[in-house]
C-alpha positions in Angstrom: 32.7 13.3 -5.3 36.4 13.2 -5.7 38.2 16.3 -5.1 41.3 17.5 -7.0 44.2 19.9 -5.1 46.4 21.1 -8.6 49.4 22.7 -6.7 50.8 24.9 -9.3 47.8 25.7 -11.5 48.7 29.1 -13.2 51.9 27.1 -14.5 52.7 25.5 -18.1 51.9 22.2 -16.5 49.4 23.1 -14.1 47.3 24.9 -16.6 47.4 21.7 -18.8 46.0 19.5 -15.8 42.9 22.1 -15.7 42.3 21.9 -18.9 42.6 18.3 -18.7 39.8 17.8 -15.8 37.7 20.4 -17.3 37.5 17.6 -20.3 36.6 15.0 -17.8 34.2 16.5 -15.8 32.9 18.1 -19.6 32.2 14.2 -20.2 30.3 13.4 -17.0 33.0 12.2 -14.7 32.7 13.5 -11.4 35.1 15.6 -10.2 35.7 18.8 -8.4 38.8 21.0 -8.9 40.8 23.1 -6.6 42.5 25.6 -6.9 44.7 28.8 -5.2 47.2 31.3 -6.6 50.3 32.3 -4.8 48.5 35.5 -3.2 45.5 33.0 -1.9 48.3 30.6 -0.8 52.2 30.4 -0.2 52.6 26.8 -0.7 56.4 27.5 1.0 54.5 28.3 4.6 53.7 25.2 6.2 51.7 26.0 8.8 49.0 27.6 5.7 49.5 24.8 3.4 48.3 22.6 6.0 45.8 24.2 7.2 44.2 24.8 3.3 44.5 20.9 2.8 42.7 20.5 6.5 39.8 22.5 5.8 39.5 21.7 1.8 40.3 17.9 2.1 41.1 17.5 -1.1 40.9 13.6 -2.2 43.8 14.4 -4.3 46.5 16.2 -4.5 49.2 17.0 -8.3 52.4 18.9 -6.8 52.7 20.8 -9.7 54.1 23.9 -8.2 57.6 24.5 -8.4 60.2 27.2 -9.4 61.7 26.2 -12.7 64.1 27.9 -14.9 67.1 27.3 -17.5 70.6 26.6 -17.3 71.1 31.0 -16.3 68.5 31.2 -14.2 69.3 28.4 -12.1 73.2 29.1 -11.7 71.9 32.4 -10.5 70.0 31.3 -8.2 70.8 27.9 -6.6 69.5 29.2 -3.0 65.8 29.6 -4.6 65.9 26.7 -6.5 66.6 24.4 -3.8 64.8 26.2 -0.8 61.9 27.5 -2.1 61.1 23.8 -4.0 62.0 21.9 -0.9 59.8 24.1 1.0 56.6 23.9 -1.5 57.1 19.5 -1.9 57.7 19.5 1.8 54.5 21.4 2.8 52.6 19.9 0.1 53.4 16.0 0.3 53.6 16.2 4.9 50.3 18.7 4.6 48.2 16.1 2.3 49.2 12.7 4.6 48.1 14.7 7.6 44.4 15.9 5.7 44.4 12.3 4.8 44.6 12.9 1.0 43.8 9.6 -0.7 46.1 9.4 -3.6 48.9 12.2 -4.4 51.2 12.8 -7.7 54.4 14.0 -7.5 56.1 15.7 -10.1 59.9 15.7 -10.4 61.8 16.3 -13.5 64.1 14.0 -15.7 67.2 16.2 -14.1 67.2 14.0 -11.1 69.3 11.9 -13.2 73.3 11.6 -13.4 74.5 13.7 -15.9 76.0 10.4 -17.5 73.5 8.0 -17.3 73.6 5.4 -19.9 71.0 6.5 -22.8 67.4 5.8 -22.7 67.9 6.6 -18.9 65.6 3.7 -17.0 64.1 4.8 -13.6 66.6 2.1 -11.7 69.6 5.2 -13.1 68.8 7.5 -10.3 72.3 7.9 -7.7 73.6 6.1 -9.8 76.3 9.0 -10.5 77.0 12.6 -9.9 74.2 15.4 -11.4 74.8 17.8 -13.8 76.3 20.6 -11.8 74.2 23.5 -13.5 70.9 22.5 -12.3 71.8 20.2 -9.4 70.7 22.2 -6.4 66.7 22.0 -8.4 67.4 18.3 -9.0 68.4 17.6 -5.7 65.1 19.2 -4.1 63.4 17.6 -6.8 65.3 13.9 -5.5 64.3 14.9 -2.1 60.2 14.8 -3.2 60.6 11.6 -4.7 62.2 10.1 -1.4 59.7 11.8 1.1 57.0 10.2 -1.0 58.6 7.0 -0.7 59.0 7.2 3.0 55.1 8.4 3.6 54.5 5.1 1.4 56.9 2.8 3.5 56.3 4.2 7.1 52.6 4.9 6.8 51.0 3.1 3.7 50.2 6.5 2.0 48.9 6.1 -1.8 51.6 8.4 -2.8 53.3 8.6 -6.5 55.8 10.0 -8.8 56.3 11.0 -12.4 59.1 12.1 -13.7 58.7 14.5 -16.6 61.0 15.2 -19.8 61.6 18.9 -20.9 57.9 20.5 -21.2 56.7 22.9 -23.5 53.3 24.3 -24.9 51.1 27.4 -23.8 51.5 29.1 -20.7 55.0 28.3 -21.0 58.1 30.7 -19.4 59.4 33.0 -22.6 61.8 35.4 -20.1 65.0 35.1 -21.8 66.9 35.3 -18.8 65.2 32.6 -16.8 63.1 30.4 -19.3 64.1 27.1 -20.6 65.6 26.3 -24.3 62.7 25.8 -26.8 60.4 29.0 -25.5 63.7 31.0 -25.0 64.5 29.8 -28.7 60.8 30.8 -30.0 61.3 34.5 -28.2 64.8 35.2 -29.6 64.0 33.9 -33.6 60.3 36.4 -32.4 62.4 39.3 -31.3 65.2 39.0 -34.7 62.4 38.7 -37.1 60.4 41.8 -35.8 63.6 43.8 -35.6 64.9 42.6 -38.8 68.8 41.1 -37.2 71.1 39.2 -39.6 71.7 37.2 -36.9 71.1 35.3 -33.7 73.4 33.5 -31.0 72.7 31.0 -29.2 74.2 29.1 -26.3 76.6 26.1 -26.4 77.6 24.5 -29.2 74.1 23.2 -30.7 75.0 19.7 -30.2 73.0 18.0 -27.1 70.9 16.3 -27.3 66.8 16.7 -26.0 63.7 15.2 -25.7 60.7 17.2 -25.6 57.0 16.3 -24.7 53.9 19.1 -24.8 52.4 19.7 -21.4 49.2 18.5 -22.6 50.8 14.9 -23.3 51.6 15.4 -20.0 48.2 15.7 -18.2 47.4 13.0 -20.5 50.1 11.0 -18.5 49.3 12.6 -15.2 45.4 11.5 -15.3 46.2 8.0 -16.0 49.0 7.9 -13.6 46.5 9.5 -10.9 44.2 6.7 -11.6 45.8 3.2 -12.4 49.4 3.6 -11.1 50.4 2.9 -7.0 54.1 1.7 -6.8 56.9 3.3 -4.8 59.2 3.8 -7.7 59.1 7.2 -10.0 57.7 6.7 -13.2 59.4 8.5 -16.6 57.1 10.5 -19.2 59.0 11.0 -22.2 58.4 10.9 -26.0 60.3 8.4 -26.9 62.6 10.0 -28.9 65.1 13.0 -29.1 66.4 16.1 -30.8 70.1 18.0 -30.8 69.5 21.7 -29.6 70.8 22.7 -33.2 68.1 20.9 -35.2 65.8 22.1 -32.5 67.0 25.4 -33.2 65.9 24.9 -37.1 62.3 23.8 -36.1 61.5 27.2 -34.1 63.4 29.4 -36.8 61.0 27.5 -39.6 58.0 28.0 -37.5 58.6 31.8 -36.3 59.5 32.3 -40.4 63.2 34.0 -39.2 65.6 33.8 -41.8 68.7 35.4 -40.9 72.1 33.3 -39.3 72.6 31.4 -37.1 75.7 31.5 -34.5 76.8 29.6 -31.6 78.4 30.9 -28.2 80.9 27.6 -27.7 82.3 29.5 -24.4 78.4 29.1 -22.8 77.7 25.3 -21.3 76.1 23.0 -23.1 74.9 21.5 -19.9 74.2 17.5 -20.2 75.4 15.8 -23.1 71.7 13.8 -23.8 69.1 13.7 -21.9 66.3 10.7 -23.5 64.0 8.9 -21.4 63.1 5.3 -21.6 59.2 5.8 -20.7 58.8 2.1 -21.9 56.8 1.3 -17.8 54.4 4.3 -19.0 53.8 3.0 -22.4 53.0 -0.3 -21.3 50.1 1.2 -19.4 48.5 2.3 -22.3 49.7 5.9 -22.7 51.4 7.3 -25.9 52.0 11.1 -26.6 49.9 12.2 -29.2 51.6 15.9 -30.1 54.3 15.6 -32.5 57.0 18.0 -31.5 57.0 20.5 -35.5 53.4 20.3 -35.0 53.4 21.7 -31.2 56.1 23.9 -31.9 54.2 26.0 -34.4 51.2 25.9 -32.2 53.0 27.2 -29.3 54.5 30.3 -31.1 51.1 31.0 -32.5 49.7 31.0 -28.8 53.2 33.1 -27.8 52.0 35.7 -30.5 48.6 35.8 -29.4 49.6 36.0 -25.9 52.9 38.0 -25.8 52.4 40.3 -23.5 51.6 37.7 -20.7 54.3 35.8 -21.9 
């Protein structure tokens, strides 16, 4: 019976690739799923990481574990972001070849790409120009996964893979307002106004970037086919397909949380990257589509933030 390591499983994404395996195995497919929270396992010790994937053997392994956070939190903490990830993807990927893991997925993140890239960015974009400097130290570690799996694939044949997301939302998602991303940062602030009745929010940047958004769900969609049919050394994008400026964005989490008071925009905060919209046409031809349409998944993540927002 195949055995399934999801690195990362308490996360937005990881809890989407649970849910996602519970479905198959709910339809007969046999699989078994592992998992360990960062009290069972530090994923950034080596030596433990190893020896978990020695004594499991998993038969595969989703490196879904990583430290994420918004424009703040990462120019807060550059250190963390590229350390601790490097440490995780480095334990994780070098652990699983050793264990003799048949098939990993690797994560990364569409940030791996230059800030400038030409628009839909195609997989062929990546150091093909300098990153955007307020998340580069995460994008570099996240650059650095995608190599090492390349290299375990060149210098020792390994079944090794790598998908590179778009900005992910849904439930289980980050709502700290200091370190979360834009749209679950956006539904907590509109939350927080409405409750306490302000005239007004303000919001970083000037509103006009540009987005693309995909539900994490879409993603384990992705990931499961990806796990199963795809096996080529370059990183495949999940995107999709189309994108949204952070103002109208801002529009469809005011309509869902029901806020009605202003609107303002900070102009002296970064914007960070002018667009960010993935061509995800390699994916597509495959035979994977997204199936959550981004109003529709925004009102169903506030209504899990409101039934949840403590933990969130």
């Amino acid at each position: 019976m195949p055995r399934l390591f999801i690195a990362g499983h308490r996360g937005l994404v990881g809890r989407a690739l649970v849910r996602a395996w519970e479905r198959r195995i709910a339809a007969g497919e046999p699989w078994e799923i592992l998992t360990r929270t960062r009290a069972e396992l530090d994923l950034r010790d080596e030596a433990a990481t190893r020896r978990f994937l020695h004594d499991e053997k998993p038969t595969h392994v989703i490196v879904a574990a990583a430290k994420v956070g918004g424009i703040k939190a990462n120019n807060d903490f550059p250190v963390e972001f590229l350390l601790d990830n490097l440490r995780v993807q480095n334990s994780l990927i070098e652990g699983a070849w050793r264990a003799g893991v048949e098939r990993l997925l690797f994560l990364g993140s569409s940030c791996i790409y230059p800030k400038h890239a030409p628009q839909p960015i195609r997989e062929d974009a990546l150091l093909t120009g300098p990153l955007e400097p307020t998340n580069e130290p995460y994008a570099l570690a996240k650059i650095a996964g995608l190599k090492l799996c390349q290299a375990y694939r060149r210098q020792y044949g390994a079944h090794f893979v790598t998908a590179m997301p778009t900005n992910l939302y849904g439930p289980y998602d980050n709502f700290d307002p200091l370190t979360s991303h834009v749209l679950p940062a956006l539904i907590h602030k509109f939350h927080v106004a409405k409750a306490e009745n302000r005239p007004a929010v303000t919001l970083w940047g000037t509103g006009a970037p540009r987005r693309e958004f995909l539900h994490a769900d879409d993603l384990a969609g992705a990931c499961a086919l990806l796990l199963d049919r795809y096996d080529d050394e370059a990183p495949i994008n999940v995107g999709a397909g189309e994108d949204i400026a952070i103002r109208d964005l801002a529009e469809l989490v005011r309509e869902a949380v029901g806020y009605e008071g202003a609107l303002e925009w900070d102009s002296s905060q970064p914007d960070g990257t002018p667009r960010k919209l993935l061509d995800s046409s390699r994916l597509l031809a495959l035979g994977w589509k997204p199936r959550v349409h981004l109003r529709e998944g925004i009102a169903a993540t506030y209504r899990w933030y409101q039934e949840h927002r403590a933990a969130a």
